[in-house]
C-alpha positions as a printed Julia matrix, in Angstrom:
115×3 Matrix{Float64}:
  -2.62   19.97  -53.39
  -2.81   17.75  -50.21
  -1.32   19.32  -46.94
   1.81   17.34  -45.93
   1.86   15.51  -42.88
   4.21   15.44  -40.16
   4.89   11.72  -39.17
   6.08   10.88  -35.54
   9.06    8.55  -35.73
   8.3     5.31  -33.93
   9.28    4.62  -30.51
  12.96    3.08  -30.2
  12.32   -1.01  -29.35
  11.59   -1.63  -25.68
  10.04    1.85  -25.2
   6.63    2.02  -24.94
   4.54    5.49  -24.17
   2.27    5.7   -21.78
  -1.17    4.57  -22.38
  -3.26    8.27  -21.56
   0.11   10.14  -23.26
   0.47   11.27  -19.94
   3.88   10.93  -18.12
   2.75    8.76  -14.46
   2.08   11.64  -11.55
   4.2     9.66   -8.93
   6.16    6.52   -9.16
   5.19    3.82   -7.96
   6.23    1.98   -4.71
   8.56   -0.75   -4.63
   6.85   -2.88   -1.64
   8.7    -5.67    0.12
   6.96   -8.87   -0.64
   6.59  -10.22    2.83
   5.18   -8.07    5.91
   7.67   -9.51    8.04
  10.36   -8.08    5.88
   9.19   -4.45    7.95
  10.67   -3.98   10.92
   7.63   -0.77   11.53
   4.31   -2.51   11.34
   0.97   -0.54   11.87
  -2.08   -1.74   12.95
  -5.34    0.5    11.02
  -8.89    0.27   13.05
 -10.94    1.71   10.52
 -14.04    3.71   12.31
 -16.73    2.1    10.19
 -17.45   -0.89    7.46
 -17.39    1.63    4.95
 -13.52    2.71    5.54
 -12.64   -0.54    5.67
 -14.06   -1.31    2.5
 -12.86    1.54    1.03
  -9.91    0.85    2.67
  -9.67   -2.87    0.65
 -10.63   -1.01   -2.76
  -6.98    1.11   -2.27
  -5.36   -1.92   -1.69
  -6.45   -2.93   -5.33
  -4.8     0.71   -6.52
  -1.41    0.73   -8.53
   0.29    2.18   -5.81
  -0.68   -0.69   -3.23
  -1.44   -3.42   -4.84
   1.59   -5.23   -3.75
   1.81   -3.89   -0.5
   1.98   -6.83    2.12
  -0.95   -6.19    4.59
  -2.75   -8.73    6.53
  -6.24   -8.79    8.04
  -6.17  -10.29   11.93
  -9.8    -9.34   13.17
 -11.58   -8.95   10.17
 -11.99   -4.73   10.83
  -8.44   -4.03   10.97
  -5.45   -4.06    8.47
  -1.78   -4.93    9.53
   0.55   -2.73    6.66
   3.91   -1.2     6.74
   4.46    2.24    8.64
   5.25    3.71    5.24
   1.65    2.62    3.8
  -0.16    4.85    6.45
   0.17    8.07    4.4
  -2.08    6.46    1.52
  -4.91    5.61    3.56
  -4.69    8.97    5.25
  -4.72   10.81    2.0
  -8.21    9.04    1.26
  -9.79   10.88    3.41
 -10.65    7.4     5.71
 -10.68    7.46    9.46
  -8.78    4.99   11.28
  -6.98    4.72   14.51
  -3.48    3.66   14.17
  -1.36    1.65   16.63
   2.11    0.11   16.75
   2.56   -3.6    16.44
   4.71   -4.68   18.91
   7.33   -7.87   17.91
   7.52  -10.28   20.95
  11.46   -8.92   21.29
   8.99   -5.71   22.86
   7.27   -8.07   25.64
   9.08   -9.0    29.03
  10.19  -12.17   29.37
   7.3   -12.92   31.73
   4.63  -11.82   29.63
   6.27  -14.0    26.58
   6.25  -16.94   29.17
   2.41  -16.56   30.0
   1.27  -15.82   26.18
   3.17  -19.5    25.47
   1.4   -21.08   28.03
């Protein structure tokens, strides 16, 4: 006599499992698709090459891949204040500064920036 087996019914339409069977660990972020859509910007000066590589390689992750970011200097990133935390939890060393809008400057350092 052959043992029975127990057959899973098959997912409802439209409802796929996961692909490890696992349920996801956090969701992921729904990111803005423009960086000027944030009204908190950060600017990230990573402390080496290698952080700002590694740095690049999280931008690839699911969580941030469609995080707007941009790259003025070539060793900095410009991402939302609510990216920080990521990069942070990676263990990579940056400083972090504020990027200031020109609604921040006085009207007479806005007049000598135009010039």
């Amino acid at each position: 006599m052959s043992k029975a087996r127990n057959k899973k019914a098959p997912n409802p339409v439209g409802e796929r499992p996961p692909v490890n069977h696992l349920p996801p660990t956090h969701p992921t972020p729904a990111w803005q698709p423009h960086l000027s859509q944030y009204g908190d910007q950060r600017l990230l000066t990573f402390a080496s090459p290698k952080d700002l590589d590694a740095a690049i390689d999280l931008l690839w992750t699911d969580e941030l891949r469609n995080v707007p970011h941009e790259t003025p200097d070539g060793r900095s990133l410009v991402v939302p204040a609510e990216a920080v935390g990521y990069f942070a939890r990676a263990g990579l060393r940056f400083t972090e500064k504020t990027v200031r809008s020109l609604r921040d400057l006085p009207a007479a350092e806005v007049r000598r920036l135009r010039r």
